[in-house]
N, C-alpha and C positions, 0 to 999 in steps of 0.2 A: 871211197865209201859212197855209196849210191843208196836211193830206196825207191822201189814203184808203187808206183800212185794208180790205180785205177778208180777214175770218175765216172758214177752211172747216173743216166738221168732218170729220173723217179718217174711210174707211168702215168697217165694223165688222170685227171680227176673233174674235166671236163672237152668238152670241143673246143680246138685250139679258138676258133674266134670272141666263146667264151670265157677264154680263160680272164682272169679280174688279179691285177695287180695284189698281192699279200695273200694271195688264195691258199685259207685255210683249210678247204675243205680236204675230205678225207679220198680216195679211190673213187672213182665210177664204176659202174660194170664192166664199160668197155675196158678200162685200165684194168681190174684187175683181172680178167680176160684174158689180155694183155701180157700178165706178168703170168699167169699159170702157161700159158704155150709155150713160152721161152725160160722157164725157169731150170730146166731138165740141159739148156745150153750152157747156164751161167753157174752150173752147181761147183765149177772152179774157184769162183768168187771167195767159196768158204773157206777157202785154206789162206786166205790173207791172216796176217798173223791181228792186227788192227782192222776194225771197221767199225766207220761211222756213216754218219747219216745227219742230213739237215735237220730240223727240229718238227719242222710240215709234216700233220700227217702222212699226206703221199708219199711221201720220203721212206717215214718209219716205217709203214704199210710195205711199201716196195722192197725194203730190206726184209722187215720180217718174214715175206712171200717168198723172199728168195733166201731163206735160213739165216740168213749172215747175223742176226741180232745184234742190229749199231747200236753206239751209241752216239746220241745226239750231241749236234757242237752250235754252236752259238754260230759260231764265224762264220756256218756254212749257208746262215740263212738267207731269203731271197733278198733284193736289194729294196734297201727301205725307202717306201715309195709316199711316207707324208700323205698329205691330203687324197693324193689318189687313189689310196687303199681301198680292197676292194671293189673298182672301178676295173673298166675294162677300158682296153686303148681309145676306144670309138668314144665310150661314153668321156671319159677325161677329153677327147676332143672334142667331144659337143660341148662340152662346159670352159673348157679355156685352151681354145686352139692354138692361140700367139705362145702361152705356155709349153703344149706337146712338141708343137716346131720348135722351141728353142731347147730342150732336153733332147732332142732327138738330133739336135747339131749339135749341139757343144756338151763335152763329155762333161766338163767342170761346173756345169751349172744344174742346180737343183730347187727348179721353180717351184714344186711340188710340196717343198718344202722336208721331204726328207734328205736321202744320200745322191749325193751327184755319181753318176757310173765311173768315174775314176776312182772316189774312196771305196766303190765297192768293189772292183777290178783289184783294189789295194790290200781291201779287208779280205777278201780272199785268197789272195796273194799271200798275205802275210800269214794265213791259215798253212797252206804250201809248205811256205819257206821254215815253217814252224816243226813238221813232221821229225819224229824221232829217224837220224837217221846212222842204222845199221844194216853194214852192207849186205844188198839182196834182199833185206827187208820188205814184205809186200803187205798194200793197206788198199783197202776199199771204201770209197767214201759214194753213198747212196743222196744227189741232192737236184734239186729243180734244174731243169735245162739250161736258166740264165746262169746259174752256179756255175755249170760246167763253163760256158760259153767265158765266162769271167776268167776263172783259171785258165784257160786255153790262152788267151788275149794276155794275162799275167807272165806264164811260164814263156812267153814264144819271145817275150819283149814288142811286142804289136804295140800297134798305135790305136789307143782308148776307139777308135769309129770302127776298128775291123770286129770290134764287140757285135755289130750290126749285122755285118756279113757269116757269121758263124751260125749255121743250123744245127741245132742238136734237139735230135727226133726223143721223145718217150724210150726210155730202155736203151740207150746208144750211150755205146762206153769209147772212153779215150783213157789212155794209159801215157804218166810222161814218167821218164825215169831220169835221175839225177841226184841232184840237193838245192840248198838255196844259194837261189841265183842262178845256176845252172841246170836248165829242164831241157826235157828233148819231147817230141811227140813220139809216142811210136803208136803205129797204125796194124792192126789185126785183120784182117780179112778171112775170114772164116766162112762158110757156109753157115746157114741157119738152118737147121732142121726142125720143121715144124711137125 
């Protein structure tokens, strides 16, 4: 018995250099721009029998855009980032450098004082391994790029640092199919028709 997971990352709601750690805010133009050009690609997404969505506006936004009407799950939200909320990378490193350097090496540590990237690689994780599963079952989960990047690094059994090296663009989906404990990545390559 297996179930697929397709994870999309929600579009953005600012420039990446601006993006600010907890970012609540809602869609930009550009994002939701964004989501009407490619929406006509992903009208597959609707036939997942399950679909959720992080709790972030842009999350919700990005699902509702694309029909699927999630619902929202706690687990899927971004990683809780303590004092640095709403900060952006730069501004947290003007304010306590020694601190960004040491979150940005060691997965286990959370100077920030919220979640160290391993509980939230874990809290994700256990969202995953949690999924109803009936065979061929298909679920859509709509949630921040770190999201994805979490569960990728989760399912693959990666080592907490490869969290670093994983890019996941606005609108960029990854599907793993299995159960708990057992994920696979499977990679789609599609044209995009714009």
């Amino acid at each position: 018995m297996h179930v697929r997971v397709t994870l999309v990352a929600a579009a953005r709601s600012s420039p990446l250099l601006a993006e600010r750690f907890g970012d609540d805010r809602p869609l930009d133009l550009p994002g939701w721009n964004e989501v009407q050009r490619v929406a006509h690609t992903l009208v597959h997404l609707s036939a997942a029998e399950l679909r959720y969505c992080s709790p972030t506006p842009r999350s919700r936004a990005t699902g509702d855009a694309l029909n699927l009407a999630p619902l929202a799950q706690l687990a899927l939200r971004d990683c809780d980032m303590g004092r640095w909320r709403g900060l952006t990378l730069g501004e947290a490193m003007a304010r306590e450098p020694q601190a960004v350097d040491v979150w940005l090496a060691d997965p286990y540590s959370a100077p920030h004082g919220g979640e160290s990237l391993v509980a939230f690689i874990q809290r994700v994780g256990g969202w995953l391994d949690t999924r109803p599963v009936d065979d061929g079952a298909r679920i859509v989960a709509v949630a921040e790029p770190a999201v994805v990047r979490a569960a990728l690094v989760y399912a693959l059994k990666a080592p907490p640092s490869t969290y670093w090296n994983i890019d996941v663009r606005p609108l960029s989906m990854a599907t793993l199919t299995g159960r708990a404990g057992r994920w696979n990545l499977r990679l789609d390559f599609q044209p995009m028709r714009v």
